[in-house]
C-alpha positions in Angstrom: 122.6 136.6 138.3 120.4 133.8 137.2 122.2 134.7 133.5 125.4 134.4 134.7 125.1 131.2 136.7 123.9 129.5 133.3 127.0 131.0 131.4 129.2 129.0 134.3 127.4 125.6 133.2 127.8 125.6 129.7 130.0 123.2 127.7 131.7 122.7 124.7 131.4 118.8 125.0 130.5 117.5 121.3 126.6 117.2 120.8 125.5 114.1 119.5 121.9 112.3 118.7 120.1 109.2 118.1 117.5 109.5 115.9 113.9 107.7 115.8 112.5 105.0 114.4 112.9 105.0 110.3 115.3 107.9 111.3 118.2 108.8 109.4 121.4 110.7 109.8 124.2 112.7 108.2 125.3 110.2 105.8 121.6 109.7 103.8 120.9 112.0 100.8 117.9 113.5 102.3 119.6 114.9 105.2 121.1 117.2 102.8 117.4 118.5 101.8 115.8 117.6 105.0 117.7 117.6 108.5 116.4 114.9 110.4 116.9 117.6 113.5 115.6 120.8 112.2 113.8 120.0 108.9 110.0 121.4 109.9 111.3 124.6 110.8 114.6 124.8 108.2 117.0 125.5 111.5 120.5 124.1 110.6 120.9 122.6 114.2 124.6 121.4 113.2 125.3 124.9 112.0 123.5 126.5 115.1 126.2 124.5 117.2 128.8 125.4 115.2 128.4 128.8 116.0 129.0 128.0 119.3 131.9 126.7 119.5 130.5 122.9 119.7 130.8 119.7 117.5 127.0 118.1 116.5 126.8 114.7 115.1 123.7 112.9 113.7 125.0 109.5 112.8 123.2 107.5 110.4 122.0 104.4 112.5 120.1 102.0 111.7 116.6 103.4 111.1 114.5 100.1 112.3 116.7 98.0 114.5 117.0 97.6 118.4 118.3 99.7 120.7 121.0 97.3 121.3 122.1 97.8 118.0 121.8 100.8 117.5 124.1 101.6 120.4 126.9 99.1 118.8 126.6 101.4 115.5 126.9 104.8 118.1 130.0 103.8 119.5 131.6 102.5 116.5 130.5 105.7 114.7 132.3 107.7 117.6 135.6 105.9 118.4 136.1 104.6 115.0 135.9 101.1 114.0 134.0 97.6 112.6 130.4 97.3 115.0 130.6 94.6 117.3 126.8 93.6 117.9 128.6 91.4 120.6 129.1 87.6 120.5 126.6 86.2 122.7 124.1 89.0 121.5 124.2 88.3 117.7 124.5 84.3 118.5 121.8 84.7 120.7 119.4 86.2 117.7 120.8 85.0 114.7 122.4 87.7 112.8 125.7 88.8 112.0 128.1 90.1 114.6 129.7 92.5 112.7 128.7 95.6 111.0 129.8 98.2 109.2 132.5 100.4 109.8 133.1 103.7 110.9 136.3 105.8 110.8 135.0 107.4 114.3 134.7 110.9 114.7 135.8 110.8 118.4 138.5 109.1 118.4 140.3 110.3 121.8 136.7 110.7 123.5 137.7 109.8 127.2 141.2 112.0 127.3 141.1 115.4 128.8 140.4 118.0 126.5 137.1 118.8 124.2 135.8 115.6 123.6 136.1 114.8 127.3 132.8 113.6 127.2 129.2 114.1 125.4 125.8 115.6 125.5 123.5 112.4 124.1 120.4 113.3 123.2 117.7 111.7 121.8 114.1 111.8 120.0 111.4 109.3 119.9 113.1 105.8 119.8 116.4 107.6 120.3 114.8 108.2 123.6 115.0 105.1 125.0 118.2 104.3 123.4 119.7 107.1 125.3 119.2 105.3 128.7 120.0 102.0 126.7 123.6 103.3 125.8 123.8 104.9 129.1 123.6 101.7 130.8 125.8 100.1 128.8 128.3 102.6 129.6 127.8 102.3 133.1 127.6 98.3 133.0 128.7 97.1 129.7 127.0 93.6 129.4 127.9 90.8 131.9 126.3 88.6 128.7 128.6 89.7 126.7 131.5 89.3 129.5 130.6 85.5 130.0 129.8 84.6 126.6 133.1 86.2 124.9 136.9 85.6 125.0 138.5 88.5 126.6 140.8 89.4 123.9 137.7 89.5 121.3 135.5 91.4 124.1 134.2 95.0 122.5 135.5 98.3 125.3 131.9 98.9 125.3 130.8 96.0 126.9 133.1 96.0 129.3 131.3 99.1 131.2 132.6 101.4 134.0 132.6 104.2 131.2 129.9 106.4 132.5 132.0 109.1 133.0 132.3 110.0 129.5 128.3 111.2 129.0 127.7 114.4 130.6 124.7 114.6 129.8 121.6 112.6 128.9 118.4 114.1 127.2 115.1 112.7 125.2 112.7 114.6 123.4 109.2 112.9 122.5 111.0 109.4 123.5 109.2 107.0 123.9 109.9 105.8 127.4 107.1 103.9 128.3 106.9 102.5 124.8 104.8 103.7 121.2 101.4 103.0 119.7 103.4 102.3 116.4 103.7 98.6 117.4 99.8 98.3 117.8 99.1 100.3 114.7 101.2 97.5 112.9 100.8 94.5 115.3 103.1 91.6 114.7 102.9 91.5 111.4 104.3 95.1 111.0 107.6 94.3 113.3 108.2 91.6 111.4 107.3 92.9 108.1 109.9 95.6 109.3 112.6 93.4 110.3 112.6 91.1 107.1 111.9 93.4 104.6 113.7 96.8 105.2 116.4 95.1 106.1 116.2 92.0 104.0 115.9 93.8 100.6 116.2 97.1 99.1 113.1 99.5 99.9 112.4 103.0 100.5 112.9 103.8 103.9 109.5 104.5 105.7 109.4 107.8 108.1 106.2 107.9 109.6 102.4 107.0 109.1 99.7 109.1 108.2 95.8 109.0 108.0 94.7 109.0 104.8 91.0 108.9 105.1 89.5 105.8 106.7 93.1 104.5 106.3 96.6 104.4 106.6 99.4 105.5 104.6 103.4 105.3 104.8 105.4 108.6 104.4 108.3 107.2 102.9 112.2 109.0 101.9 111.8 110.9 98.3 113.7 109.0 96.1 115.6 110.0 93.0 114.6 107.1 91.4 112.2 105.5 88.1 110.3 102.8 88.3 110.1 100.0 86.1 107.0 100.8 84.8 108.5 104.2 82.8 111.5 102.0 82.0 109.5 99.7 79.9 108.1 102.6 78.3 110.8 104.2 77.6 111.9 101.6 75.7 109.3 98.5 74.7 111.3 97.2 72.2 114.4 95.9 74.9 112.9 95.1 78.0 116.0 92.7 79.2 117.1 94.9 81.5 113.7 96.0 82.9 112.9 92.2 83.3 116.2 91.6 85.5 115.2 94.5 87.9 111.5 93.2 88.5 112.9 89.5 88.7 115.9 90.3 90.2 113.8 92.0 93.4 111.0 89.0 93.1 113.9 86.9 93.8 114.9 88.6 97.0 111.6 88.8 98.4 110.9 85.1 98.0 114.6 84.4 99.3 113.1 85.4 102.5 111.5 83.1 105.3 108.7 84.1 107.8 107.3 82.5 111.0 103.5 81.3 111.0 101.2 84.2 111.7 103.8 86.8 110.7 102.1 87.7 107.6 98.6 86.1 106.2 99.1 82.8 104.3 98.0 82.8 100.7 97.0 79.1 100.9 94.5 80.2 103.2 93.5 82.7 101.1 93.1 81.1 98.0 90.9 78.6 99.3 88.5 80.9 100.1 88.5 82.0 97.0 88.1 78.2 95.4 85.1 78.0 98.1 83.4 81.5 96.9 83.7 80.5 93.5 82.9 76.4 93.5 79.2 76.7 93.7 79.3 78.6 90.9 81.3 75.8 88.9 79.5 72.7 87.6 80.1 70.3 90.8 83.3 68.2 89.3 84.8 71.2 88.4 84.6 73.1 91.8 85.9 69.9 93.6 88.8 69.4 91.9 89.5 73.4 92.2 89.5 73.3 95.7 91.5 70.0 96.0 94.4 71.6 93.6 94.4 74.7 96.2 94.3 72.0 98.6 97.4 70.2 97.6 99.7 73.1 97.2 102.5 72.1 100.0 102.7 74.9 102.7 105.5 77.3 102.2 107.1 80.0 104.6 108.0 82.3 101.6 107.6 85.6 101.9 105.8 87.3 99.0 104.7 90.7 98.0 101.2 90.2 97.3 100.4 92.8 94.4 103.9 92.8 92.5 103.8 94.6 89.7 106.1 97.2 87.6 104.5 99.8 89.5 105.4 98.8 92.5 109.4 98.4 91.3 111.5 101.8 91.6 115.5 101.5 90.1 117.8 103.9 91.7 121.8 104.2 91.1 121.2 101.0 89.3 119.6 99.1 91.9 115.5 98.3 92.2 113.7 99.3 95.6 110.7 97.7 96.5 107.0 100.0 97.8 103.7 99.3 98.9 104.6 96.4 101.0 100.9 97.0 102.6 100.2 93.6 100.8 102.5 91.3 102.5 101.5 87.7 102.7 103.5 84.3 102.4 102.9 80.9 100.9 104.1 78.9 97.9 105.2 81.5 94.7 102.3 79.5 92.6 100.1 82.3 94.3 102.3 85.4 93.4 102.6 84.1 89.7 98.8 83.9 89.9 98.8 88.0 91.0 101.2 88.8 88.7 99.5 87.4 85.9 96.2 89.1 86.6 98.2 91.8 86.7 100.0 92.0 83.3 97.2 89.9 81.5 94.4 88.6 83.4 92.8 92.0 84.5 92.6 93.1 80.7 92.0 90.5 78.9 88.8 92.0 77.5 89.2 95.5 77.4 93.2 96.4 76.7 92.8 100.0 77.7 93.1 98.6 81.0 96.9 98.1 80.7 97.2 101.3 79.4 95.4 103.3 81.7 96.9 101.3 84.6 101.0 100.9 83.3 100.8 103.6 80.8 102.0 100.5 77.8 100.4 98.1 75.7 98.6 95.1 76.5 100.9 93.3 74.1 103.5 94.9 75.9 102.3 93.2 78.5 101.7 89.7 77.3 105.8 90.3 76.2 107.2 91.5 80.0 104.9 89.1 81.9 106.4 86.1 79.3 109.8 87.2 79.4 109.9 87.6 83.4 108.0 84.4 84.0 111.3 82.4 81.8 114.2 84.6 84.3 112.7 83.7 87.2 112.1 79.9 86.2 115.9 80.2 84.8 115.0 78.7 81.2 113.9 79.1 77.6 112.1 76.2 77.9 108.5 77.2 76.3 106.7 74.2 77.5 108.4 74.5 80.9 107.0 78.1 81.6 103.5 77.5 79.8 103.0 74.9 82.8 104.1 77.3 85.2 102.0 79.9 83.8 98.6 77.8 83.6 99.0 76.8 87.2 99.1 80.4 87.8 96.2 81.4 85.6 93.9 78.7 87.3 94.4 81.2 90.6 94.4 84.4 88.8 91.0 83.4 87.1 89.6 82.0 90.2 90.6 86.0 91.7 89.2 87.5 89.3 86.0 85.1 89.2 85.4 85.7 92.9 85.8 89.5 92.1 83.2 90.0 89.6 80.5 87.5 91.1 80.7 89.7 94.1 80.2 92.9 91.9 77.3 91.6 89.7 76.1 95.3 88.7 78.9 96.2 87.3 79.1 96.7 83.7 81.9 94.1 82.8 81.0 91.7 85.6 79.8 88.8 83.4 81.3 89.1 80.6 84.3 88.7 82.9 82.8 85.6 84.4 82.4 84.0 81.5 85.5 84.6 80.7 86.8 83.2 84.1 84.4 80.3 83.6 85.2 79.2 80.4 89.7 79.5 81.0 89.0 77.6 84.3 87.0 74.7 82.5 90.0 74.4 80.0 92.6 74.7 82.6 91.1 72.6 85.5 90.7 69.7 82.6 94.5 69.3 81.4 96.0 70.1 85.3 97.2 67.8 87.7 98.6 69.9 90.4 99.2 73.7 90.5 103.1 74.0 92.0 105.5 73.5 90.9 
């Protein structure tokens, strides 16, 4: 009896999801390898509804954005059409209104028939955007009512369309909200926002423990990274160099809010204070007062941005390991960068090649060649003063390194070396931006 009293409440209404946080749908690559819903236990979930007589959809949403938008993109993505964030909503935070579009895969949802109404379901962060869209239904947005002309005003935010979920379901959601946000505290949500949607990266999944730390599980890309494109080919490096500048570009094109991400200026003059008694007095002064001087910037910067950290896939360059966030004028990412190509191996080469897999002069070339496409010019004297201002902060990194590592075997021959480029550099600089 109890068998046959289910059979009498099934339904063929069409099935569809929201997927979590750094979710994706149907329409990403890896949801061809890896079904978002499914995946750990290889069950085709679309195909197991097929079976049955009923439509699945797994739209791909936006993998870190509100629920608000993410229930624009839903509807859109069902009924067809460009995403209307709403007016007052996308005025009201300061992106674009529109979004992509969709050619709608439920077109007549609403008219009698199959697609009637849904089953929404949702995990994780699709949880609470189930009640999200649900109440938007239900209500549409009297925000959105007051704030819009009526013949620009999206159907979805006009509301009394509840009758078209039958029904509403969350697995794992997070209803009463997610320890992500305190794993990654402000800084994450913002390093989220700006970045993953800002610029090209790979899409993060999930975090994982990695022994007394943390690590991001991120989408398997079909992709090579700069590095193995200058080895491929050492000799033409032009292309290479536009990829790496290219992304530098976007990152610094960026703007973040004080406290978002640690300030390098801050940074660095902790550095200039760990390393000045170490200085003869004149020298250490006038280190810190350069570091001083450098006017505070907003820029957002990687932190650690080398060809490692560059992959290039279908032509275009994704950025990883974004654990090193921080913001402040570029003089201090130059100053990384150099250490990087040049600074960390100065005396020992095998450095670069154990760390890039090329040359040191290979090196010396890329870091050159980069340094005159992101300045924009051929000008040799113009980028030898760019590059000296960086230097004094790479060698003042690297001095603070090894004077806190004294036992290791190239500690002072390294702070010698840090010593003696500083002493040149401090005497011929005026200021360190540029």
């Amino acid at each position: 009896m109890a068998q046959q009293y289910a059979m009498q409440k099934l339904n063929n209404y069409p099935v569809v999801v929201f997927h979590g946080f750094a979710g994706f749908g149907e329409d990403e690559l890896i949801y061809k390898v890896a079904p978002y819903f499914g995946w750990i236990n290889n069950v085709n979930i679309k195909k197991y509804y097929k079976d049955l007589g009923t439509e699945f959809y797994c739209p791909s949403l936006s993998s870190v954005s509100s629920m608000w938008d993410r229930c624009c993109e839903m509807y859109a993505h069902l009924v067809g059409g460009t995403v209307d964030y709403g007016k007052a909503h996308s005025e009201k935070y300061g992106h674009a209104r529109f979004g992509r579009e969709y050619p709608g895969v439920l077109k007549d949802l609403g008219q009698d028939g199959p697609h009637k109404k849904i089953n929404i379901f949702g995990h994780s962060f699709g949880g609470p955007a189930v009640k999200e869209i649900a109440n938007i239904f239900v209500n549409g947005s009297e925000e959105e009512r007051a704030g819009t002309p009526a013949d620009e005003l999206s159907p979805l935010f006009e509301g009394g369309h509840g009758n078209l979920i039958h029904t509403a379901h969350t697995l794992s959601g997070v209803n009463n909200g997610t320890t992500l946000a305190s794993m990654f505290g402000k800084r994450g949500s913002k390093i989220f926002y700006d970045v993953v949607l800002g610029i090209n990266t790979a899409i993060p999944y999930g975090i994982v423990r990695v022994d007394d730390g943390y690590g991001t599980v991120t989408e398997l890309l079909n992709a090579t990274s700069v590095t193995k494109l200058i080895r491929q080919n050492p000799d033409d490096m032009t292309q290479a160099s536009k990829y790496y500048i290219d992304m530098l570009k976007s990152i610094h094109a960026i703007e973040v809010e004080d406290g978002e991400v640690p300030d390098m200026k801050e940074t660095a003059l902790a550095w200039a204070d760990f390393v000045a008694p170490h200085l003869p007095e004149e020298q250490g002064k006038k280190l810190r007062a350069l570091v001083e001087a450098v006017p505070k910037q907003n820029t957002l910067m990687h932190g650690d941005y080398h060809t490692n950290n560059i992959m290039v896939q279908n032509g275009e360059p994704l950025l990883i390991d974004m654990d090193t966030l921080c913001m402040g004028h570029p003089v201090f990412e130059l100053g990384s960068m150099f250490n990087a190509f040049i600074g960390y191996s100065e005396l020992d080469h095998q450095v670069t090649m154990d760390f890039f897999g090329y040359t040191h002069e290979t090196a010396e070339k890329f870091w050159d060649m980069s340094l005159k496409m992101y300045l924009g010019t051929e000008d040799e004297e113009v980028c030898r003063n760019v590059a000296e201002k960086a230097m004094i902060i790479g060698y003042t990194r690297m001095l603070r390194r090894a004077l806190r590592r004294p036992d290791e075997a190239e500690s002072p021959a390294k702070s010698a070396r840090c010593k003696e480029m500083l002493a040149k550099l401090l005497e011929k600089t005026e200021s360190i931006y540029f």
